[in-house]
C-alpha positions as CSV (number, residue, x, y, z in Angstrom):
1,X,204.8,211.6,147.3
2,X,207.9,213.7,146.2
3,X,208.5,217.2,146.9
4,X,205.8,219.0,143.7
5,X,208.3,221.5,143.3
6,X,210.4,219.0,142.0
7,X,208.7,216.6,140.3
8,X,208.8,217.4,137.1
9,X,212.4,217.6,136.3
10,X,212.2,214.0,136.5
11,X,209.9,213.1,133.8
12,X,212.2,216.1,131.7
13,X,215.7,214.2,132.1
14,X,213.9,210.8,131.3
15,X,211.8,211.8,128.3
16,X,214.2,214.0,126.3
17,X,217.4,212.2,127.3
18,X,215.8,208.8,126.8
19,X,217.6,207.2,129.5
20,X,214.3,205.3,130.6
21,X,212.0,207.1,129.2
22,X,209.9,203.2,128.9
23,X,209.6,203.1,132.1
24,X,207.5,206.6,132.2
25,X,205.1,204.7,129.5
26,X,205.5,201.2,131.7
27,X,204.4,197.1,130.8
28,X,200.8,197.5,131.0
29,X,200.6,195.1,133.5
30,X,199.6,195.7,137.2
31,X,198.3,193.9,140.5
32,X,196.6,196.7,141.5
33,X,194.4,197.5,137.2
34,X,190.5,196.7,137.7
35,X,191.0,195.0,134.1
36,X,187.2,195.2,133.9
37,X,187.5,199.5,134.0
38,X,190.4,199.0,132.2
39,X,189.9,201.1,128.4
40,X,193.7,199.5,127.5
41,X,194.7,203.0,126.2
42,X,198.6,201.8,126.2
43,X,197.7,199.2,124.2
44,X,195.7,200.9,122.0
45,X,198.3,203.4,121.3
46,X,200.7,200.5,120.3
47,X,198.2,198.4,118.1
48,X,197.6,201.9,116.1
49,X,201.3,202.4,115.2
50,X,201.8,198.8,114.4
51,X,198.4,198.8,112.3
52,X,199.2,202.8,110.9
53,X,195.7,203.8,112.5
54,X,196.6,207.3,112.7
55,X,198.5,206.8,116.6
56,X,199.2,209.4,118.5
57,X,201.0,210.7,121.2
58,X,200.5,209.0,124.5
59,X,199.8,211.4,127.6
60,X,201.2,210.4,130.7
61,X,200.6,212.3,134.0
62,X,201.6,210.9,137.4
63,X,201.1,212.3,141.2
64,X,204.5,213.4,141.0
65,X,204.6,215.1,137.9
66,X,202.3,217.2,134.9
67,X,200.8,216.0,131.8
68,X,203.7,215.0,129.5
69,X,204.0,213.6,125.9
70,X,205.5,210.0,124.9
71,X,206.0,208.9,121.2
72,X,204.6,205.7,120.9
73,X,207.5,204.7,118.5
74,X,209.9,204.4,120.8
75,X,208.3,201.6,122.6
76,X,209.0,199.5,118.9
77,X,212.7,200.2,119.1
78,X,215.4,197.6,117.9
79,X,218.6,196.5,120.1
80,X,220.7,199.3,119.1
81,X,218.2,202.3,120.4
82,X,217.5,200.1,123.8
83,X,219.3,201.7,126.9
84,X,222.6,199.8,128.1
85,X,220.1,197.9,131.4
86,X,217.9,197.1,128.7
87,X,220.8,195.9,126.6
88,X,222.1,194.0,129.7
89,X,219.4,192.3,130.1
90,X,219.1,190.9,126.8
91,X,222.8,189.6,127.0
92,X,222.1,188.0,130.6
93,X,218.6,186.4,129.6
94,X,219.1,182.5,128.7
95,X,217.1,179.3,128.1
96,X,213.4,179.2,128.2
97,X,212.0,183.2,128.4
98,X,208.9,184.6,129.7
99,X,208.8,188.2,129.1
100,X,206.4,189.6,131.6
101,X,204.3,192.7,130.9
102,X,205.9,192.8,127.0
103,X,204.3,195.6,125.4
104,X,204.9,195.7,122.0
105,X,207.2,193.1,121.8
106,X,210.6,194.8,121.2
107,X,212.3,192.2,123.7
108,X,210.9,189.2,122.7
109,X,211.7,190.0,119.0
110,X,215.2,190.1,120.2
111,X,215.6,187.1,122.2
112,X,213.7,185.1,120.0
113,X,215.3,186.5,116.3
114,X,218.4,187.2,117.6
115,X,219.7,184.7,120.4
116,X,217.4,182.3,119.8
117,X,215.4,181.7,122.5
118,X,211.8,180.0,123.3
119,X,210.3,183.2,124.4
120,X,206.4,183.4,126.0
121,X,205.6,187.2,125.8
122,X,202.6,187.7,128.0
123,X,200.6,191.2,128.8
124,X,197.0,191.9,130.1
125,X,196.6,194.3,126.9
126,X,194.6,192.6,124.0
127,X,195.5,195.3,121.7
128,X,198.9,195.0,123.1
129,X,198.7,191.0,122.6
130,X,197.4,191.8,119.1
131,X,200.3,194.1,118.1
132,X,203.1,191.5,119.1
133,X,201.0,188.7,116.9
134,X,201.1,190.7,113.9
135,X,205.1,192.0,115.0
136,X,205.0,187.8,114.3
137,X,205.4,186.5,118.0
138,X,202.6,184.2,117.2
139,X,202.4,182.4,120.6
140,X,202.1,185.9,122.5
141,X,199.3,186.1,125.3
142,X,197.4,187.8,127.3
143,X,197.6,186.8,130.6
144,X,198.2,188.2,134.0
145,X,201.6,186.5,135.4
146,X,199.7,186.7,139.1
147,X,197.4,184.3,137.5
148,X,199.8,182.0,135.7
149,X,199.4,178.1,137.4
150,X,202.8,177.4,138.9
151,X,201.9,173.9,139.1
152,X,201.3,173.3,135.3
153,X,205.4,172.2,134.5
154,X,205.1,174.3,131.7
155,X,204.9,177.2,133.5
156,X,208.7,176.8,134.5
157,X,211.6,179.5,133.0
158,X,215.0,179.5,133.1
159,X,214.5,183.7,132.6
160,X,211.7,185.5,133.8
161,X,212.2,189.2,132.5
162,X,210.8,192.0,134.1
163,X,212.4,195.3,132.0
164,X,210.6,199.4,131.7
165,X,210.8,199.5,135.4
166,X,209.6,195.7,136.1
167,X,209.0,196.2,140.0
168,X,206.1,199.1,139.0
169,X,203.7,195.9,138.6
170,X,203.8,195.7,142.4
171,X,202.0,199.2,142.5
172,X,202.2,199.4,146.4
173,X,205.4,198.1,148.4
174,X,202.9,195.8,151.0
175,X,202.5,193.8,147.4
176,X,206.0,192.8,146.7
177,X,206.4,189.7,149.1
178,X,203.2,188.0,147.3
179,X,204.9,189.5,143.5
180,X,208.4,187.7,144.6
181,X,206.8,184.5,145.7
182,X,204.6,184.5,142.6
183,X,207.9,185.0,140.0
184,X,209.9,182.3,142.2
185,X,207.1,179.7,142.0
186,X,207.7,180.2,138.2
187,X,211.3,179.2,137.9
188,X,213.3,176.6,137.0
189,X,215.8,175.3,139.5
190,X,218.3,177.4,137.9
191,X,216.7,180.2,137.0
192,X,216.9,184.0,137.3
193,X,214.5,186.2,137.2
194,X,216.2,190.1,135.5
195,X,214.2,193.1,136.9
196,X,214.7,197.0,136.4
197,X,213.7,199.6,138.6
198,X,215.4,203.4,140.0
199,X,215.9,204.8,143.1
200,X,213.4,208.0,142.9
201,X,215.3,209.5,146.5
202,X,216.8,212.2,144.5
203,X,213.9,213.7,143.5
204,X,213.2,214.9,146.9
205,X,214.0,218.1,148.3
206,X,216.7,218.5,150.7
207,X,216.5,220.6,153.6
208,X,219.5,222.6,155.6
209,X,221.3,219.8,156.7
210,X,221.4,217.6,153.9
211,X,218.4,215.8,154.7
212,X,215.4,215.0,152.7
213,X,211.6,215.7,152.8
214,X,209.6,212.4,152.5
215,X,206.1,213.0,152.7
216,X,204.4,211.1,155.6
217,X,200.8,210.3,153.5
218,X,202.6,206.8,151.8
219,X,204.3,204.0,153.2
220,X,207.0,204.5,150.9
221,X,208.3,207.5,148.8
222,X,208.5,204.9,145.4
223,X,204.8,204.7,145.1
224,X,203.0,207.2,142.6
225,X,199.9,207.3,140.8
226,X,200.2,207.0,136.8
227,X,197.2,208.0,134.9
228,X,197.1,207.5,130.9
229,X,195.7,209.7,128.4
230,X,195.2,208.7,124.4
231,X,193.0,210.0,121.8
232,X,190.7,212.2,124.0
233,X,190.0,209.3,126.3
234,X,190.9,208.9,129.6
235,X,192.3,205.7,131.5
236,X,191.8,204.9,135.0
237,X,194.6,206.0,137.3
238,X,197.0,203.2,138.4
239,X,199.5,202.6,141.2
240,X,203.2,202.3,140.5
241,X,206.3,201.5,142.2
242,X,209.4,202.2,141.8
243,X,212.0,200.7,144.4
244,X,215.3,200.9,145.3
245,X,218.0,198.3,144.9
246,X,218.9,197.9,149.1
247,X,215.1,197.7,149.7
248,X,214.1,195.3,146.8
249,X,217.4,192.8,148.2
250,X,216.2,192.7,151.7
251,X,212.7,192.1,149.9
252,X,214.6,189.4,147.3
253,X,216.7,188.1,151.3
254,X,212.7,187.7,152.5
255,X,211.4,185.8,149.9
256,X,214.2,183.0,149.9
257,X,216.1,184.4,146.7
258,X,219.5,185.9,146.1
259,X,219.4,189.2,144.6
260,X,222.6,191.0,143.0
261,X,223.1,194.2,141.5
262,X,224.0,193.1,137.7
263,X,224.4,196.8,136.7
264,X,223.7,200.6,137.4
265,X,222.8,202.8,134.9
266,X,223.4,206.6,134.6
267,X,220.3,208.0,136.5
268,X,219.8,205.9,139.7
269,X,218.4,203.4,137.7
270,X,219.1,199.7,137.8
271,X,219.2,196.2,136.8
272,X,218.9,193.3,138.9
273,X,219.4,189.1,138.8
274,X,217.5,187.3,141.4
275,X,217.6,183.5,141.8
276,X,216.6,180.7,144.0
């Protein structure tokens, strides 16, 4: 993947600037989770803070980086402690909102308290699903968005957000024509569909000439390997993308959607509007 030398200066700028550091922790939603090996350590982690069950720490440790810590509380934050893409995206969502991969339900809390929006918050975590119930988003579910029935006509959304590094759900690059098609099949005629994700090039090293070192063992330097520790226990690792904005456009271009850069954040990070 990246240069190991390197790697973990990443993880250090995100977690202890808390630029992204959600998108370390991630939606706990992925094409490529066995949900049956699945322990749902994330969501545990969230449905002890919201239920005071002595939570602890999460443990995060990736292929490209070592074992590093993640306060669970950050993942119930309110508008004002969101980064500006996250921000950005709560000003740009409109109309009906599914909120893909929600977590603890920070967003949908938002849209739905605060602008007023029919929001469906969905996630393949029960424990997460069972957090954002008692958080009061009654109608949350757990559901996988792969699976959701783009023939039943209330499966359609005017804003289909994807936010703590939305493409990562992808896990490899090969699965982001079939993830594209999916999210189009599920929008309205006018709808947009608001996805984060960063552009992890830095991170490699550079050699003489100013050019870098991309390992040859992936098909693409964005895809790591995210494994999840909580409580002693031990999740199965998972795949994760991250992908940057020229190569999720041509991707968008592919797929028969427009895709524009709605805004760049500090750290090669960025937000992006997609629409039929």
């Amino acid at each position: 993947m990246l240069i190991f030398g390197l790697l973990r200066k990443i993880f250090d700028y995100l977690f202890q600037r808390n630029l992204f550091a959600d998108k370390v922790t991630l939606s706990t939603l992925s094409l490529n989770i066995n949900l049956k090996s699945m322990k749902d350590l994330f969501g545990k982690a969230i449905l002890d803070y919201q239920t005071n069950n002595a939570p602890e720490n999460l443990i995060t440790e990736t292929s490209i980086s070592e074992a590093d810590e993640m306060s669970v509380a950050y993942l119930f934050r309110d508008f004002s402690a969101m980064p500006k893409i996250e921000k950005q995206a709560m000003k740009m969502a409109k109309g009906k909102v599914l909120d893909v991969g929600c977590g603890a339900g920070s967003h949908s809390l938002y849209l739905r308290n605060d602008k007023k929006l029919e929001v469906l918050p969905i996630d393949i975590s029960a424990n997460a699903i069972e957090a954002c119930r008692l958080r009061g988003l009654e109608n949350a579910m757990i559901q996988d968005v792969m699976k959701m029935d783009s023939n039943d006509p209330g499966n359609k959304f005017d804003t289909i957000l994807l936010l703590m590094n939305g493409t990562g759900i992808c896990g490899k690059l090969q699965n982001i024509s079939d993830f594209l098609r999916q999210l189009k099949s599920l929008l309205s005629p006018n709808g947009q569909i608001l996805i984060d994700s960063s552009d992890i090039i830095y991170m490699f090293d550079e050699d003489e000439d100013g050019g870098k070192w991309i390992p040859t063992d992936r098909e693409y330097y964005g895809e790591i390997t995210f494994t999840v520790f909580y409580k002693k226990e031990k999740e199965e690792p998972f795949d994760w993308l991250y992908v940057d904005y020229n190569t999720l456009q041509n991707a968008a271009f592919a797929n028969g959607l427009q895709c524009e850069l709605a805004l760049e954040g500090d750290h090669y990070d960025y937000l992006a509007r997609l629409t039929l």
